[in-house]
C-alpha atoms as one frame of an Amber mdcrd trajectory, in Angstrom:
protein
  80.694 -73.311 -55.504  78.702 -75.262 -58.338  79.423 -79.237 -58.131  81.630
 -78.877 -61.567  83.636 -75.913 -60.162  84.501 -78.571 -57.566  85.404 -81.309
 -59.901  87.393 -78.803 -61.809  89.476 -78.112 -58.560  90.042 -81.657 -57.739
  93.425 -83.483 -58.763  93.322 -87.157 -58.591  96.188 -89.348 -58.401  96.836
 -93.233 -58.440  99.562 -95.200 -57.586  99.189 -98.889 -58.623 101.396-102.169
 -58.967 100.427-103.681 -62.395 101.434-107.536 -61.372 103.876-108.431 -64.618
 102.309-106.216 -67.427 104.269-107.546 -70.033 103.693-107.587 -73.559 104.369
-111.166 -75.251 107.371-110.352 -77.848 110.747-111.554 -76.544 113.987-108.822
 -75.365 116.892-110.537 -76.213 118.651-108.412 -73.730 115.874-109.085 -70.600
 115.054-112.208 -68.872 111.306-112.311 -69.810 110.832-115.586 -71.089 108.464
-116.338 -68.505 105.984-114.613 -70.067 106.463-115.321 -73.808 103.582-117.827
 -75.593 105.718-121.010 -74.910 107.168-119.829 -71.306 106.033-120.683 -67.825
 103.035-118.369 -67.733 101.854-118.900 -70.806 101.222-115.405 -71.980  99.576
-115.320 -74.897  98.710-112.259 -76.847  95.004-112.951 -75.717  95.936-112.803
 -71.985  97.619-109.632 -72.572  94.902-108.030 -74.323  92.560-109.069 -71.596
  95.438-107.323 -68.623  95.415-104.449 -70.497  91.759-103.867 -70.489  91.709
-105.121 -66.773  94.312-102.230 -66.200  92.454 -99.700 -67.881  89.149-101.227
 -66.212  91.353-100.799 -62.426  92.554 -97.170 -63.319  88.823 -95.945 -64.621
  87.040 -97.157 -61.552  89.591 -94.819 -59.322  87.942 -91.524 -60.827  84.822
 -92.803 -58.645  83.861 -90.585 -55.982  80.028 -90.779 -54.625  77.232 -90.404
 -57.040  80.200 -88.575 -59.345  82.473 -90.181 -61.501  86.719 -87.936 -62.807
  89.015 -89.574 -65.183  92.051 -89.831 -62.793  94.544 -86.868 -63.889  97.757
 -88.435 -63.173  98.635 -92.469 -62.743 102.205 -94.043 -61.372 102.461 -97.350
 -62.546 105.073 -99.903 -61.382 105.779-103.211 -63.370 105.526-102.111 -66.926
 107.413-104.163 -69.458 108.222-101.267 -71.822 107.226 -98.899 -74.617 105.407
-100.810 -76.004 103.191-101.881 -73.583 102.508 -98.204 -72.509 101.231 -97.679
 -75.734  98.966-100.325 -76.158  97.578 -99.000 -72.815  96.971 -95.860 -73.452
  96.038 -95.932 -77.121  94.373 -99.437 -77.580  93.101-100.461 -74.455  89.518
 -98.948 -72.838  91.635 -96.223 -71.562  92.312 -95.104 -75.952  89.794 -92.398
 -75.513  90.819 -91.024 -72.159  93.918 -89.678 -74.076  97.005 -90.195 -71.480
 100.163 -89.457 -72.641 103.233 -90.748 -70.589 106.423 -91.025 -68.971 108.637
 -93.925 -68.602 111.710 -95.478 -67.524 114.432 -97.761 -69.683 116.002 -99.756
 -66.796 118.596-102.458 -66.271 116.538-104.548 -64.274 116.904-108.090 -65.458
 113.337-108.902 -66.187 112.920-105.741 -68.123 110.061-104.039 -65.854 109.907
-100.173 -65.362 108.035 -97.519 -64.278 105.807 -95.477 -66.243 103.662 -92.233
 -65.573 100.475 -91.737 -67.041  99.095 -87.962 -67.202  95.899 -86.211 -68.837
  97.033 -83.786 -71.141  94.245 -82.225 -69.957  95.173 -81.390 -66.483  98.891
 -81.283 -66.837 101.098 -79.875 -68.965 104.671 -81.733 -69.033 108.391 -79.630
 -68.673 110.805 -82.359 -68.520 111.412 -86.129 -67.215 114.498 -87.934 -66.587
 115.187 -91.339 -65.275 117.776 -91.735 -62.064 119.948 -94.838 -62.299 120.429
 -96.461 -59.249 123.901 -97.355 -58.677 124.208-101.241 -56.829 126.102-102.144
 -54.280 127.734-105.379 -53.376 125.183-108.290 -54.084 122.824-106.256 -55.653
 120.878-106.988 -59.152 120.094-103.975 -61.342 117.145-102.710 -60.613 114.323
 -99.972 -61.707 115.011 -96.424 -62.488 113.521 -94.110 -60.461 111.550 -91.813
 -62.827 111.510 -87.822 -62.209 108.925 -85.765 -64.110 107.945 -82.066 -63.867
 104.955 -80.071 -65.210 101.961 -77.551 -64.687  98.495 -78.506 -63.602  95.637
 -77.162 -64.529  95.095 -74.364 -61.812  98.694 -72.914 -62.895 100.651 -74.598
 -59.597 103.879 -76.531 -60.462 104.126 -79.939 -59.731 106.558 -82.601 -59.358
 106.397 -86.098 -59.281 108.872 -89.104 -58.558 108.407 -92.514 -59.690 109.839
 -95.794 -57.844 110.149 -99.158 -57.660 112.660-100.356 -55.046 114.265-103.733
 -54.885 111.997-106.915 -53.750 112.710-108.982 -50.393 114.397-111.568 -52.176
 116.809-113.414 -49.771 114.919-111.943 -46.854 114.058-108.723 -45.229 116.836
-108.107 -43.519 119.783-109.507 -46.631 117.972-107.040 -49.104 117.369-103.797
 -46.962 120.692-102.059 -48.516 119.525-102.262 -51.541 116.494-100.560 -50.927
 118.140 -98.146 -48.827 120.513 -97.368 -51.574 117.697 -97.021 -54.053 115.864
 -94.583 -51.132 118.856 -92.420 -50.710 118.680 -91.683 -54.378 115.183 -90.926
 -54.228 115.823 -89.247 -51.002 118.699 -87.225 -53.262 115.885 -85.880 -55.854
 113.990 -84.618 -53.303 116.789 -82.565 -51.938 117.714 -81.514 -55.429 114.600
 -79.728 -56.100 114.246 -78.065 -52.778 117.483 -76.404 -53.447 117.125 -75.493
 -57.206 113.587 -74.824 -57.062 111.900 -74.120 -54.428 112.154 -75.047 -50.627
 108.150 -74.452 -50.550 107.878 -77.153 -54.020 104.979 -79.473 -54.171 106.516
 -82.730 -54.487 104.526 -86.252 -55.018 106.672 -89.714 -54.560 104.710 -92.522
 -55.179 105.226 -96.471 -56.342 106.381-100.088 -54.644 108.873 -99.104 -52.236
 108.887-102.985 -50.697 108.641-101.768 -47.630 106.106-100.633 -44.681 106.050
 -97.407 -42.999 107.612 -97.972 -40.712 110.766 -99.052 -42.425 114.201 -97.751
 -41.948 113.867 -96.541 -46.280 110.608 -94.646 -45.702 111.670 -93.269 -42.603
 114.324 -91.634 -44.411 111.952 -90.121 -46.882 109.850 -88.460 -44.455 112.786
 -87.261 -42.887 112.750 -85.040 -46.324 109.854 -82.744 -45.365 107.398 -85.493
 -46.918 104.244 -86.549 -45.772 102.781 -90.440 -45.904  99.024 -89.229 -47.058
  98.679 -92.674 -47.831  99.415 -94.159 -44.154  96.692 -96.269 -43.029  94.847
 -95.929 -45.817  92.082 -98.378 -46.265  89.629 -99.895 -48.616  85.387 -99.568
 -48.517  85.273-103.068 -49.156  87.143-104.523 -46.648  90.656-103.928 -47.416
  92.895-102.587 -45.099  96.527-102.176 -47.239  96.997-102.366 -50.995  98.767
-106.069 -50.151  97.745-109.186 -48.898  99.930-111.983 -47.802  98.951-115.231
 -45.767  95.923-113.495 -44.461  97.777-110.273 -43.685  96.988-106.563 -45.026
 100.112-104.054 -45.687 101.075-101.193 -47.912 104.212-102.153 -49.617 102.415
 -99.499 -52.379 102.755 -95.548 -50.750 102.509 -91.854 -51.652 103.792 -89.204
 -49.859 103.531 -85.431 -50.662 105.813 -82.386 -49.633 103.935 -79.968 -47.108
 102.432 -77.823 -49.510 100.151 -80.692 -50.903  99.563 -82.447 -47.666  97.802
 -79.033 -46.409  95.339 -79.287 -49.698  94.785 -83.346 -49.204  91.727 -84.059
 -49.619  91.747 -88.019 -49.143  93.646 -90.936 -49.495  91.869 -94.433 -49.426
  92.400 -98.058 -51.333  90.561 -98.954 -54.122  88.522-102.026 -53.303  86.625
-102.094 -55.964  84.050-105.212 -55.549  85.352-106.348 -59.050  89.174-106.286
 -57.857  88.876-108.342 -54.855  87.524-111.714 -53.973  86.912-113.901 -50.981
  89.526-115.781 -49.641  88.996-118.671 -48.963  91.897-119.908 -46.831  91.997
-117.129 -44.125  88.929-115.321 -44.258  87.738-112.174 -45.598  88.705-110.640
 -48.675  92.501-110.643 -51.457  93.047-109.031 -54.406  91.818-110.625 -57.345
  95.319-111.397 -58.664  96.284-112.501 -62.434  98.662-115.340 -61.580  99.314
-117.810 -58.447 102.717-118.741 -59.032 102.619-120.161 -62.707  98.232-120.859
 -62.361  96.380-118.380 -64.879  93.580-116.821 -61.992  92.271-114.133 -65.095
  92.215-111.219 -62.146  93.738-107.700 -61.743  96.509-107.496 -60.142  98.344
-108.908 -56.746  98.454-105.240 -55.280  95.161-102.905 -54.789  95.400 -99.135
 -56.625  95.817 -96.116 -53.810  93.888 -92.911 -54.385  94.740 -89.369 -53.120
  92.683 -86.331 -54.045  93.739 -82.611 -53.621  91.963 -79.526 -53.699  93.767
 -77.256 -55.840
């Protein structure tokens, strides 16, 4: 096999936390002052310019792969203001002449961030795409859609892809698991879904922010689906070891898992440590994402959470 027949055959996906991409026009009807020209963060429409390139800059470098270099064919993005935004990325940012098209969610979550997927129209071919409300229970906030989307790759295999963002820690660990249980039983319910109308044999990717570790009661449940954690232990070249850091520690709050039929043809899985996205810290050794904010303090970085890569051999 010739070196482009192998490129050819190789699907690359990303899942990456975008830290706050928000655009800096005000939603009456979302809580995003924060990040308005006069709010806390100061976002001004030159800071958003320069996160939008940084994105594009983040998503580019992911198509890396030795002495080769493949535009990434599909992207899962979580915190994404809106519409907007999306477009700006893909049309007007360094990533205009890669030519994604997308996907996204129009949630109730308070601050008015969703969940977008970015695909080449080159390598798939979109059916449908429907967002899944989650429903909250007592004590709950509204939170992100989970976002379903089907199409056909390149190589004429069907594909499908869920999109999620499950609730934050907020009050603790232990006060906000049901709500990302309740979110993870509705993913857990798409899965089901297409195993019974499609196919039980379906190649299924679920990737975003699921707040949670692998070994957490939510993504144990997922598994429990017929899915596959590719992205378990997966590690950086650069010294990271999770897509996270907090107070010196590495995690993967970020994950994808695949249905059987794609784990067999998984290639790799690994964290994009980029030199350019991470930095030396300085408190507890070794090396953090180069983040955009530090509580209200500009930093001018990436993003808070590393971008996870997984490859398959179609």
């Amino acid at each position: 096999m010739t070196l482009s027949m192998l490129l050819i055959s190789l699907f690359t996906f990303v899942e990456l936390n975008c830290e706050n991409l928000f655009d800096c026009r005000h939603d009456s009807l979302k809580n995003d002052t924060e990040f308005l020209p006069d709010g806390a963060y100061h976002w001004t429409r030159t800071r958003y310019w320069q996160k939008l390139d940084r994105i594009g800059q983040t998503i580019l470098s992911c198509g890396v792969k030795e002495q080769t270099w493949q535009l990434p064919d599909m992207v899962a993005l979580c915190e994404v203001e809106n519409d907007s935004v999306l477009h700006d990325l893909t049309r007007r940012s360094l990533l205009r002449n890669a030519r994604y098209d997308y996907v996204m969610t129009n949630s109730p979550d308070e601050r008015g961030i969703d969940v977008a997927l970015m695909y080449s129209p080159y390598s798939f071919r979109l059916i449908g795409s429907h967002s899944v409300r989650v429903k909250p229970i007592k004590g709950m906030r509204p939170t992100r859609d989970i976002l379903y989307a089907s199409g056909v790759t390149a190589s004429g295999d069907t594909l499908h892809v869920i999109v999620a963002h499950l609730p934050s820690r907020r009050g603790g660990e232990k006060y906000s698991r049901p709500f990302r249980m309740m979110a993870a039983r509705q993913v857990a319910a798409v899965i089901d879904s297409i195993y019974n109308k499609v196919s039980a044999e379906a190649k299924i990717i679920v990737a975003g922010d699921f707040n949670d570790y692998s070994n957490s009661e939510s993504m144990q449940l997922l598994c429990s689906k017929r899915m596959i954690g590719v992205s378990k232990g997966a590690k950086g070249h650069n010294g990271a070891k999770g897509t996270y850091r907090y107070q010196g520690l590495w995690g993967s709050l970020d994950h994808i898992l695949v249905s059987i039929p794609l784990a067999d043809i998984a290639t790799e899985c690994y964290v994009n440590d980029a030199e350019f996205l991470i930095e030396r810290d300085e408190k507890y050794g070794g090396v953090k994402p180069r983040r955009n904010y530090l509580g209200p303090r500009y930093l001018n970085g990436f993003s808070d959470h590393l971008p996870l890569v997984a490859r398959f051999q179609w």
